[in-house]
C-alpha positions as CSV (number, residue, x, y, z in Angstrom):
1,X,19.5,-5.4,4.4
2,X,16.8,-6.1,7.4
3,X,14.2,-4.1,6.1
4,X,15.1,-6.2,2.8
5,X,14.7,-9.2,3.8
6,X,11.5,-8.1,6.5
7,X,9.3,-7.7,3.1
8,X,9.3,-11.9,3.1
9,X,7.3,-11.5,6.5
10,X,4.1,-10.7,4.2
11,X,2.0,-13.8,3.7
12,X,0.7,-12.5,0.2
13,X,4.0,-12.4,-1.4
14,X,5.5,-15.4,-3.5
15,X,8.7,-15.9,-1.5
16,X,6.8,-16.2,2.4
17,X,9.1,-17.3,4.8
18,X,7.6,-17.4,8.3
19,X,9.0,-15.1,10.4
20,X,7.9,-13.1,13.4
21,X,8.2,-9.5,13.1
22,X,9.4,-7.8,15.9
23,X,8.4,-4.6,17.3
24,X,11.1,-2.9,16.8
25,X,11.4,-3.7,13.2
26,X,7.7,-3.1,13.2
27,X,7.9,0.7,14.4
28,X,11.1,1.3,11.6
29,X,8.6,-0.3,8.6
30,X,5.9,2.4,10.2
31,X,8.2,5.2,10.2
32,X,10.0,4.3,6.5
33,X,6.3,4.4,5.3
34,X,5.8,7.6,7.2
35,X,8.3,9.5,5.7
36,X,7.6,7.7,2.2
37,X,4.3,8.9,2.3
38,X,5.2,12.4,2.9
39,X,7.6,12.3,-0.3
40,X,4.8,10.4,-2.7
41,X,1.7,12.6,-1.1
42,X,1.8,15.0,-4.1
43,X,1.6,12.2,-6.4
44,X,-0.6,10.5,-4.1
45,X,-3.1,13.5,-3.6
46,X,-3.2,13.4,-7.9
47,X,-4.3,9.8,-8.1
48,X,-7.0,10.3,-5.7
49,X,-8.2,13.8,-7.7
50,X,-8.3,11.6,-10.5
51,X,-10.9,9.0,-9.4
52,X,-13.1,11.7,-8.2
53,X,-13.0,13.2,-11.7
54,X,-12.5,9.9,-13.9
55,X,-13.4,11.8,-16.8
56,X,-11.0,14.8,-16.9
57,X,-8.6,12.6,-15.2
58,X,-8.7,8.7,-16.4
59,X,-4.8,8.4,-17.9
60,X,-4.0,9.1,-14.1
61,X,-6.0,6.8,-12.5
62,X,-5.7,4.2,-14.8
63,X,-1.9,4.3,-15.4
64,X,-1.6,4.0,-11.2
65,X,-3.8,0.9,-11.3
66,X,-2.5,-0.6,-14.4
67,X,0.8,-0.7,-12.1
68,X,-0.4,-1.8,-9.3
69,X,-1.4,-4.7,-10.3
70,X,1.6,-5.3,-12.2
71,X,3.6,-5.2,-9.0
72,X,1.1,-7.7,-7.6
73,X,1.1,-10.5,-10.1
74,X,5.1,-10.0,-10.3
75,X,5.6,-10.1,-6.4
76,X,3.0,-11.7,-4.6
77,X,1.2,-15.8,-4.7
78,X,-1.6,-14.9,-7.5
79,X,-3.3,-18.1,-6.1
80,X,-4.0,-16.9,-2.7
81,X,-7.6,-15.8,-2.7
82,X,-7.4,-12.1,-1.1
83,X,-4.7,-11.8,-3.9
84,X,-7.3,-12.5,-6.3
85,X,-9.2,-9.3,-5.0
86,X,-6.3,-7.4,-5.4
87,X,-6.1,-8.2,-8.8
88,X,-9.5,-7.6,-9.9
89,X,-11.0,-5.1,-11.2
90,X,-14.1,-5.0,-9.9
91,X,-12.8,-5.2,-6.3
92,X,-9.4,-3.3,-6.0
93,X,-11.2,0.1,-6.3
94,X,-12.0,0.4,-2.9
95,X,-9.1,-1.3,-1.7
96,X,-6.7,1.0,-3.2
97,X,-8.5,4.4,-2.4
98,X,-8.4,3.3,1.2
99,X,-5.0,2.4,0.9
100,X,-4.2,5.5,-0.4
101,X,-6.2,7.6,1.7
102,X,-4.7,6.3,4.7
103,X,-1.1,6.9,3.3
104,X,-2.4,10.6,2.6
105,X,-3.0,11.1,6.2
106,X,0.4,9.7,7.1
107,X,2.1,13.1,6.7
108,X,0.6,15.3,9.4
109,X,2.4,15.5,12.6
110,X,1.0,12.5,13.8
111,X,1.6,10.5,11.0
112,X,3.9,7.9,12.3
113,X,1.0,7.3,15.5
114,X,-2.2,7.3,13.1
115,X,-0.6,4.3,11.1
116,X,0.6,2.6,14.1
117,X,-3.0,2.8,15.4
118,X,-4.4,1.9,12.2
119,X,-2.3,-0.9,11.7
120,X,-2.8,-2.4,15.0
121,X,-6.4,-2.0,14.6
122,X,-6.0,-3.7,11.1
């Protein structure tokens, strides 16, 4: 139920309620991505070999951002401006590989400490 309601914490989504995170909460979002990321990295690791080969490989590609920006219009304030970027297009491209990328090296060893760094860095 904590990591439920934590999701509110995110400034982009519809229902914002300001809340501080702490860091213990923090560290279990880090890990539940972690071990996400290692379940989803096949799929993951096909949605990146489908951009590089658009294509061979468009359905792929185009069915994952199709999606994704379903999820954002349904859950997140489509008036906030670095929504907006999510949203288009033209833009999300490079926002997504990253995201994606950085997911993908979530499941080494080090997983859990790379995205911890990353995320403070962020």
């Amino acid at each position: 139920m904590t990591i439920w309601k934590l999701r509110n914490n995110n400034p982009l989504r519809k229902s914002f309620v300001t809340n501080n995170i702490k860091l213990n909460e923090f560290d279990a979002l880090i890990r539940i991505t972690v071990e996400m990321s290692k379940y989803l990295y096949p799929y993951i690791r096909e949605i990146l070999k489908s951009k590089e080969d658009i294509e061979e490989n468009s359905v792929i590609w185009n069915d994952f951002n199709k999606r994704f920006i379903e999820l954002i219009k349904e859950r997140f304030n489509i008036d906030s401006i670095r929504v907006k970027k999510l949203i288009n297009q033209d833009e999300n491209d490079e926002i997504i590989i990253k995201s994606l990328l950085i997911l993908s090296f979530c499941i080494s060893n080090q997983g859990y400490q790379k995205l911890k760094n990353f995320l403070y860095d962020f």
